[in-house]
C-alpha positions in Angstrom: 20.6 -12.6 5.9 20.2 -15.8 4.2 17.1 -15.9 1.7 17.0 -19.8 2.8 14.8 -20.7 5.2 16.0 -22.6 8.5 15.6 -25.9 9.4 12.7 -24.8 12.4 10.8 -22.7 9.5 11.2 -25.9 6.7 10.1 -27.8 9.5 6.5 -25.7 10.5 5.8 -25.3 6.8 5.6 -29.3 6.4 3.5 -29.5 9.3 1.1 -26.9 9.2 -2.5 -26.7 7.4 -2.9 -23.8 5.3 -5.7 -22.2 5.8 -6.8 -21.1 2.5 -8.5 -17.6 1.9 -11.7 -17.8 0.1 -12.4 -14.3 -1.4 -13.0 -14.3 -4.9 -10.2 -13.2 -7.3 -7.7 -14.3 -4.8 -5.0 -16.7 -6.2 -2.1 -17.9 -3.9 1.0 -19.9 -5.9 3.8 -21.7 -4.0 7.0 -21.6 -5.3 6.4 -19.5 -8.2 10.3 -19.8 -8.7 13.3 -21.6 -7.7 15.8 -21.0 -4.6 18.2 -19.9 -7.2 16.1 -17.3 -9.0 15.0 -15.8 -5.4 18.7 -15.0 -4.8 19.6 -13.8 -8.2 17.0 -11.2 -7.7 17.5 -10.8 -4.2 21.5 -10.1 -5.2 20.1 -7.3 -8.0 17.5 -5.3 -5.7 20.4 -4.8 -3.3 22.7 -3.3 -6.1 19.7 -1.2 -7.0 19.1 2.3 -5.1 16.9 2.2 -2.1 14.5 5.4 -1.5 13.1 6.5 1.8 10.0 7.3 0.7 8.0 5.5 3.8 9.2 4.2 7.1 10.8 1.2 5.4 13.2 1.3 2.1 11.7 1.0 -1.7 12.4 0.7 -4.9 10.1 2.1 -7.8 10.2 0.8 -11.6 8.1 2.1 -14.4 6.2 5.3 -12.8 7.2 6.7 -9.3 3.7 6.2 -7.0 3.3 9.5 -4.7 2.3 8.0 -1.4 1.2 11.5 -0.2 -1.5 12.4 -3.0 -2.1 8.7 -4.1 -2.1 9.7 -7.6 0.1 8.7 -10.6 1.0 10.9 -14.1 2.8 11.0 -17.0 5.2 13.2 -15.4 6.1 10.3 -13.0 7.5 8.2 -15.6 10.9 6.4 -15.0 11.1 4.5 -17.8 10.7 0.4 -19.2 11.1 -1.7 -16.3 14.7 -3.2 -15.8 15.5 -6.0 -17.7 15.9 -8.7 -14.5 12.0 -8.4 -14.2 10.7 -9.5 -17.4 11.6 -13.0 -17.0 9.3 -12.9 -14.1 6.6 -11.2 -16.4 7.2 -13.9 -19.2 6.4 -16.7 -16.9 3.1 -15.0 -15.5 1.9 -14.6 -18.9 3.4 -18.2 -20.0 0.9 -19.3 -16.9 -2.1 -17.4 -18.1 -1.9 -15.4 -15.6 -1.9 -12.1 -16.4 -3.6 -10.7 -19.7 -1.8 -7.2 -19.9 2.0 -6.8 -19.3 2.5 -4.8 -16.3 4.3 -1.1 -16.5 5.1 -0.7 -13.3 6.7 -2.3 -10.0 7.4 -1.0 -6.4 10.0 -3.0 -4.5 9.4 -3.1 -0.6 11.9 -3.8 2.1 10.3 -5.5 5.3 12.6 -5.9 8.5 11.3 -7.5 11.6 8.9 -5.1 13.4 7.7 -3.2 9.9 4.4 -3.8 8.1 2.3 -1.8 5.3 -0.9 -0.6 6.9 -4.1 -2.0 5.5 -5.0 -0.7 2.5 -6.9 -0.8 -1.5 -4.6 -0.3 -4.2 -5.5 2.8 -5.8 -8.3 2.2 -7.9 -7.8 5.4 -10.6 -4.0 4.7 -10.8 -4.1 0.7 -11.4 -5.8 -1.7 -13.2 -7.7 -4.5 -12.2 -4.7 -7.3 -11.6 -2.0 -6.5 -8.5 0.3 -9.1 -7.8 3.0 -9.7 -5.4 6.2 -11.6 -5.4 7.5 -12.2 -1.9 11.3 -13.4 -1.3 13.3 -14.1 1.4 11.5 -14.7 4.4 7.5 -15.5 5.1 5.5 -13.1 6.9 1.2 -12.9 7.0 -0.9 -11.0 5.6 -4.4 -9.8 6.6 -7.4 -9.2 3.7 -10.4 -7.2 5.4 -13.7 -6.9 3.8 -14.6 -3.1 3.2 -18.2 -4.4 3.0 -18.0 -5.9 6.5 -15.9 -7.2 9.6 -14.7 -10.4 7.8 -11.0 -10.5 8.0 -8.9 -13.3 6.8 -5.3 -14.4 6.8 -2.8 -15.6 4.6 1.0 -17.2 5.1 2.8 -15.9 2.3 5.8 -18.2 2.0 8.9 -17.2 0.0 9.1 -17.6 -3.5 5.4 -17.4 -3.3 2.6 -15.0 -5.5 0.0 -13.7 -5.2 -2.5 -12.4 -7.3 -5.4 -9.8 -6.5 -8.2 -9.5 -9.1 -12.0 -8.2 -9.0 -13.6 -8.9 -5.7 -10.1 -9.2 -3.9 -8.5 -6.2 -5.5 -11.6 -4.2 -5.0 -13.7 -5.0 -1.8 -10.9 -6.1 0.2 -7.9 -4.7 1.8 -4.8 -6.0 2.6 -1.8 -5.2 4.9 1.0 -6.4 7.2 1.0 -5.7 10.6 4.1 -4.1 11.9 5.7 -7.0 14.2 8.6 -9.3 15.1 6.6 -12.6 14.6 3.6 -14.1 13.6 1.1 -16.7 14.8 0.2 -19.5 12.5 -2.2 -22.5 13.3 -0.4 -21.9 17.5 2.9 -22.2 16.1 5.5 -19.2 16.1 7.3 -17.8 13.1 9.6 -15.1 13.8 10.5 -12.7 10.8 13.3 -11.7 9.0 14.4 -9.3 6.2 11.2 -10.2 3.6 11.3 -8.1 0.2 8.1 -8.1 -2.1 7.8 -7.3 -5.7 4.4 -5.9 -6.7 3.9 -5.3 -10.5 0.7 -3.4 -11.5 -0.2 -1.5 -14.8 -0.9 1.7 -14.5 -3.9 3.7 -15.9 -3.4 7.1 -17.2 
């Protein structure tokens, strides 16, 4: 699948009116990189070994998370993260973006029809900054308040970041709901193959 979008998506992202989240901690960056970037790294994930730890295929980088107990340890170290990541790490910190380097990253595989159910980071395995590359394809995601019923949406477009900090990372959960296309603003966006890098540092 092509990690360019098609003329009908290019199209509804010039004409929309994004609708932007207000939680606090919550940062959103367009085009955090280039086209050419996006398929360099799509191109090195897929020479990389996919797991089947979930329903849907991942990558892990750093420490290995255990899904089941939730939990993270020494003895789930991998090792440094691979070198095709850091450049991606230099320009977060070259952006002010990030104040520790992160020490691990889980690569997710989204096809049409998958989603991650709604979730919190884990808050004893992880620091206070989560942040997520998406490439390839754009897909929404939900943010629900654990302190009420608030729940807002975001369009996270390819080549886009996102950043999850205090409030955000804490009070609110996140998730993608498993389906073949979204609604945005009445218009329709079907999905394609979507992979996410999320980088996180790891408390131990």
């Amino acid at each position: 699948m092509n990690s360019n979008l098609n003329d009908q998506q290019l199209e509804l992202f010039a004409s929309v009116t994004i609708n932007e989240p207000q939680i606090p901690g919550l940062q959103y960056i367009e085009e955090f990189i280039d086209k050419q970037t996006e398929q360099e790294l799509l191109n090195l994930i897929d020479q990389q070994q996919w797991l089947m730890d979930l329903k849907r295929r991942v990558q892990h980088y750093g420490y290995k998370y255990d899904y089941r107990t939730k939990k993270i340890d020494y003895s789930m170290y991998l090792g440094i993260l691979p070198d095709w990541l850091f450049p991606i790490i230099e320009q977060m910190v070259s952006l002010n973006l990030i104040s520790e380097l992160p020490d691990q990253a889980i690569v997710n595989e989204y096809l049409p029809g998958q989603g991650i159910t709604s979730h919190v980071d884990c808050k004893p395995c992880f620091t206070d900054t989560i942040i997520s590359l998406s490439l390839n394809a754009p897909c929404i995601m939900n943010f629900d308040s654990i302190v009420n019923n608030e729940r807002q949406s975001k369009l996270l477009k390819p080549r886009s970041l996102v950043i999850l900090q205090g409030e955000s990372r804490y009070l609110w959960k996140h998730g993608i709901p498993p389906r073949k296309s979204d609604q945005w603003n009445g218009q329709k966006i079907m999905r394609d193959r979507r992979i996410s890098i999320t980088f996180r540092k790891v408390i131990i």
